[in-house]
C-alpha positions as CSV (number, residue, x, y, z in Angstrom):
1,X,0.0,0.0,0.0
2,X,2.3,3.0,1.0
3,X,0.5,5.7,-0.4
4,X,-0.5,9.2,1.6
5,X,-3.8,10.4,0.3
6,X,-4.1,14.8,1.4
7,X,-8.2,15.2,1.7
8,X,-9.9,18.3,2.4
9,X,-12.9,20.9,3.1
10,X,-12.2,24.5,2.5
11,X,-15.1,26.8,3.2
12,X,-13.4,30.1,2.2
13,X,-10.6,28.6,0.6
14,X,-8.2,29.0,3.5
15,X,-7.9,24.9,4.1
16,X,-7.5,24.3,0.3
17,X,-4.3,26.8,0.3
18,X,-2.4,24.6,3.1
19,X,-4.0,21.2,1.7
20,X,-3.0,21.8,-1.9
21,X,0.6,23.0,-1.1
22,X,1.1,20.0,2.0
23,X,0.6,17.4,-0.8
24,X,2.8,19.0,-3.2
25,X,5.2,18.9,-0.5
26,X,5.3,15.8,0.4
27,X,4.4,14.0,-2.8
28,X,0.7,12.8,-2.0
29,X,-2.1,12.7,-3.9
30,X,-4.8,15.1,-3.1
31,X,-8.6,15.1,-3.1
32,X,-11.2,18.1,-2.8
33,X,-14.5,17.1,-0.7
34,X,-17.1,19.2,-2.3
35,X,-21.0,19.4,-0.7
36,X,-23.6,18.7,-3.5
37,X,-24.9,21.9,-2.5
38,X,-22.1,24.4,-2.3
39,X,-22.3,27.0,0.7
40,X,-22.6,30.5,0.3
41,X,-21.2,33.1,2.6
42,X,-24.5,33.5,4.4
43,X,-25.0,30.0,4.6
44,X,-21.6,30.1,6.8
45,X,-22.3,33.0,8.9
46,X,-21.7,31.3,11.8
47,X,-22.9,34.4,14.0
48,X,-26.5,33.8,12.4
49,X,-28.1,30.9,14.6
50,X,-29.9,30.0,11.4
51,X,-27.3,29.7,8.9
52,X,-26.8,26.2,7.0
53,X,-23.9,25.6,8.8
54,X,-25.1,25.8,12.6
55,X,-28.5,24.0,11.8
56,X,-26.3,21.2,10.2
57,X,-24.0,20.8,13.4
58,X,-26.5,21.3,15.8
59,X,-28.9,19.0,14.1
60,X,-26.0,16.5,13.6
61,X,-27.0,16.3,10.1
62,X,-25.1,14.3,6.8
63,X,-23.7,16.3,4.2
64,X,-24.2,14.9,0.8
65,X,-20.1,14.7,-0.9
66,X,-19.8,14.8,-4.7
67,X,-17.6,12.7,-5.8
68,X,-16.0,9.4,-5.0
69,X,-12.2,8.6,-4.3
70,X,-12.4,5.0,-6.6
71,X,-9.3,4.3,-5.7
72,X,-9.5,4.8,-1.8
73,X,-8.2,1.5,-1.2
74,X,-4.2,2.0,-2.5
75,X,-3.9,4.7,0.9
76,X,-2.3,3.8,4.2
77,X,-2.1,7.2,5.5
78,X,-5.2,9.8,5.0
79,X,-4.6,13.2,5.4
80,X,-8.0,14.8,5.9
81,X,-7.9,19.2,6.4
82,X,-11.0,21.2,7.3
83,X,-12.2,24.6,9.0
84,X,-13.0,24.2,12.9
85,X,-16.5,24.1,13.4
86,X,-17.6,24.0,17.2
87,X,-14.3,22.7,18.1
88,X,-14.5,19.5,15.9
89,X,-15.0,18.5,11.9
90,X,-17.6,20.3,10.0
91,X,-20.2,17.3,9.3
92,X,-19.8,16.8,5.9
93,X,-16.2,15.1,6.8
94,X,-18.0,12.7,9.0
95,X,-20.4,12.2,5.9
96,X,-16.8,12.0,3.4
97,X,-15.3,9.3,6.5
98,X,-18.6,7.2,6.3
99,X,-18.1,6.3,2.5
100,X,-14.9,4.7,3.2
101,X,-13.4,1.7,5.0
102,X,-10.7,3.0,7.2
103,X,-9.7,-0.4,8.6
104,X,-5.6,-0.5,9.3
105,X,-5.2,3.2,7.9
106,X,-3.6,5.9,9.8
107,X,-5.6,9.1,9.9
108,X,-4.1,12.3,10.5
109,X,-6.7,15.4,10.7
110,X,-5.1,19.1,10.3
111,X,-7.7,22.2,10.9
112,X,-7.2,25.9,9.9
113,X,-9.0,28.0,12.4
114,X,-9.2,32.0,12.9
115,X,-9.1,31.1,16.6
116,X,-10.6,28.1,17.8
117,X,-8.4,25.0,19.1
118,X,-8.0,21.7,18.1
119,X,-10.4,20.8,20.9
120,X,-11.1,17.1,20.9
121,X,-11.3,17.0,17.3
122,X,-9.5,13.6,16.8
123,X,-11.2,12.1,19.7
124,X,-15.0,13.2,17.7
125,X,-13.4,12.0,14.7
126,X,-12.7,8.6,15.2
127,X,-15.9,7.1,15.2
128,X,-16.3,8.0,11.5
129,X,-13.1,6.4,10.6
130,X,-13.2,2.9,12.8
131,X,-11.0,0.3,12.3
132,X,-8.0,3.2,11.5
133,X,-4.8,2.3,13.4
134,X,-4.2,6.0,14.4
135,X,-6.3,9.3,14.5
136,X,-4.5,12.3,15.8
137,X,-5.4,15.5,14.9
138,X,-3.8,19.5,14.8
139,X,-4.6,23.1,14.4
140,X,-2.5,24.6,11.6
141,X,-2.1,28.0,9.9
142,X,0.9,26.6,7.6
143,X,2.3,24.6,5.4
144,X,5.8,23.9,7.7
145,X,3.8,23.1,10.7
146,X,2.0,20.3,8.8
147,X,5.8,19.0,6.5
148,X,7.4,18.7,10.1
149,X,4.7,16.5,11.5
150,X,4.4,14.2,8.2
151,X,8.3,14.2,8.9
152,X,7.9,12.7,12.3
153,X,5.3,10.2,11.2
154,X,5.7,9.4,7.4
């Protein structure tokens, strides 16, 4: 197997800068996760209690992906980058981590944030992805914070 796969969500495109430039670094191949419904910039205005993306993480609800990864099963390591949203994974990455059999992978999550932590982001994270070997998790803003910890674990 040996292969590192660099997924992602980027709301505002701040995630798909660090994910897209991470895989280039390190040689992986890359893949966008994209709702069938794309949100607009009300739909994330967090602030609004009705927006799309507080009634989807407060009603715990799946977020349709489009698109497939058809080869899913050549990875060992899964990189998987998203926004924080209320300290954990926006939903549609537990709706991406459901489609896929994670048995004996490692999964690494890295989140871009404007100020929230890490939280217990890997520890909310690794129901979606049971049977992986590993599931860690960290907050990043660049692409060196994320090429020293693939050098530690690749």
């Amino acid at each position: 197997m040996k292969k590192t796969l660099v997924t992602y969500f980027s709301a505002e495109g701040t995630t798909a800068a660090v994910a897209k430039a991470f895989a280039e670094s390190i040689g992986a191949d890359i893949f966008e996760i994209v709702p069938e419904e794309v949100y607009s910039a009300k739909d994330l205005n967090w602030k609004n209690p009705l927006a799309r993306c507080n009634r989807e993480k407060i009603g715990k609800k799946d977020v349709p992906v489009k698109g497939k990864i058809d080869t899913f099963d050549e990875y060992d390591t899964v990189f998987i980058g998203f926004p924080i949203w209320y300290g954990c994974a926006p939903n549609i990455i537990n709706t991406f981590c459901k489609a896929y059999n994670w048995g004996g992978r490692k999964v690494y999550a890295f989140a871009t944030s404007g100020g929230s932590a890490i939280g217990k982001t890997a520890e909310k994270l690794r129901p979606y992805v049971e049977g992986a070997t590993t599931v860690d998790a960290r907050l990043t803003q660049q692409v060196t914070d994320l090429e020293n910890w693939a050098k530690e674990i690749l």
